[in-house]
C-alpha positions, -999 to 999 in steps of 0.1 A, spaced: 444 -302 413 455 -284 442 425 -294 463 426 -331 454 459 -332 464 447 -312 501 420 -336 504 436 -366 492 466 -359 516 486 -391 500 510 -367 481 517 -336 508 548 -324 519 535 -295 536 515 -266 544 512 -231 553 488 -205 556 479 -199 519 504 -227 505 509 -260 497 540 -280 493 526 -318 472 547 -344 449 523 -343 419 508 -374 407 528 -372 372 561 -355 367 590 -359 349 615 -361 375 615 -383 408 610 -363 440 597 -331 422 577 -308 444 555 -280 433 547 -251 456 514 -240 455 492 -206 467 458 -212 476 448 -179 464 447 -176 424 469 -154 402 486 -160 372 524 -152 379 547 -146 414 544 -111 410 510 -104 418 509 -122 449 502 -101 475 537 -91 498 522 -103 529 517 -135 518 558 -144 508 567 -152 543 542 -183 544 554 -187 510 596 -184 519 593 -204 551 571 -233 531 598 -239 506 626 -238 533 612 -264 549 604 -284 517 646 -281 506 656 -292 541 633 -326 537 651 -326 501 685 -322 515 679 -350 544 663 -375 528 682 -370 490 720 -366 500 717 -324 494 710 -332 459 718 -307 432 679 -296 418 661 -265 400 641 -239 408 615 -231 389 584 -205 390 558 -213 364 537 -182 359 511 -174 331 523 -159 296 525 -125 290 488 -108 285 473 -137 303 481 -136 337 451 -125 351 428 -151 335 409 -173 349 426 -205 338 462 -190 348 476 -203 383 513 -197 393 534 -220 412 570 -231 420 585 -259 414 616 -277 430 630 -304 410 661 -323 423 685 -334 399 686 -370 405 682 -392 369 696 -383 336 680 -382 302 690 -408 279 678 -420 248 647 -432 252 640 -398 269 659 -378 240 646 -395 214 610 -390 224 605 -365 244 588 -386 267 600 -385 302 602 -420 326 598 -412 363 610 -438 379 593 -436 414 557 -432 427 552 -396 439 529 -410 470 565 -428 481 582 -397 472 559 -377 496 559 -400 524 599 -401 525 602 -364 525 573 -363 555 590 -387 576 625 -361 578 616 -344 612 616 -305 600 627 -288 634 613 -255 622 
């Protein structure tokens, strides 16, 4: 996924040396981003220390495009990591994601389980591309 979405391009928010920031092509939420490292591991922890500055100054840069182009909205933060005894498989990949508080569950949703997004994520990417980030 992660290197579609580099290739592709259509969805990127941003990048940085060993990151990258994309709206993925089906969420729950409108405007969700998700954080991603290049190099594998299957939770937060086992990233290597060197690499969290890339990492820190990545997802300041993705908030700040939230917070212009969303009003500051209220959102989550949320690192997905591998369970426990499995986070150095293969099929394990860690990332963050940043998901901005903008629509409410209601019965449909509730009722279900099923989510309705209702934006396109390649809209939601362009919009947060086009805030200048003066870092």
């Amino acid at each position: 996924m992660l290197h579609e979405e580099r290739v592709g391009g259509l969805r990127l928010v941003g990048e940085r040396p060993g990151f990258t920031a994309f709206v993925p092509y089906a969420t729950y939420r409108p405007s969700t981003v998700w954080i991603v490292p290049h190099a594998h591991a299957g939770c937060f922890s086992l990233a290597e220390s060197k690499q969290l500055p890339a990492m820190a100054s990545l997802l300041h840069e993705v908030l700040y495009r939230l917070e212009r182009s969303l009003s500051d909205p209220s959102f989550n933060l949320v690192f997905r990591v591998g369970s426990r005894g499995h986070l150095r498989a293969e099929y394990c990949h860690w990332y963050l994601a940043i998901v901005p508080r903008l629509s409410k569950m209601s019965g449909f949703e509730l009722g279900t389980g099923m989510y309705i997004n209702t934006s396109w994520p390649e809209q939601d990417a362009r919009k947060l591309r086009e805030v200048v980030y003066p870092g």
